[in-house]
C-alpha positions in Angstrom: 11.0 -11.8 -13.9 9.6 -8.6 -15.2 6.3 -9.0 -12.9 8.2 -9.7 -9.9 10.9 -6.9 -10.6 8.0 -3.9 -10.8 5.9 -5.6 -7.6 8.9 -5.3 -5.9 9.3 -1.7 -7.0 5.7 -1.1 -6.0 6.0 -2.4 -2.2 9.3 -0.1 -1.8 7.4 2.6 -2.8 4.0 1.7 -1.1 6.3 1.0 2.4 8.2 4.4 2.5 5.1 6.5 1.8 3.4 4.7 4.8 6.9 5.4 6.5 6.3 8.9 5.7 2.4 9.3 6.8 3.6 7.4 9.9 6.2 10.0 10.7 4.0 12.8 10.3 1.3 11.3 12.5 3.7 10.9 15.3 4.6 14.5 15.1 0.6 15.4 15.2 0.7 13.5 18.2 3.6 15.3 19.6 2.2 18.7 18.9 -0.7 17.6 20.7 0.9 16.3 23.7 2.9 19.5 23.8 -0.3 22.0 23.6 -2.2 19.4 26.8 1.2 19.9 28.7 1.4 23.4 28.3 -2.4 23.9 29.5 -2.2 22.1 32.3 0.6 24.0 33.8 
């Protein structure tokens, strides 16, 4: 019970910082976009 009460715990944790590096990623992406769309005009 113990085991499967800390892997459990560990997956939360694992899944909302790869929630969090996915977020920032998609606003690196965004910025990017931005500074190609405002060369091109």
């Amino acid at each position: 019970m113990k085991n499967s009460c800390l892997l459990l715990l560990l997956v939360l944790v694992l899944s909302l910082s790869s929630c969090n590096t996915m977020q920032g990623l998609g606003k690196d992406v965004q910025r990017g976009g931005e500074a190609i769309e405002k060369t091109a005009k």
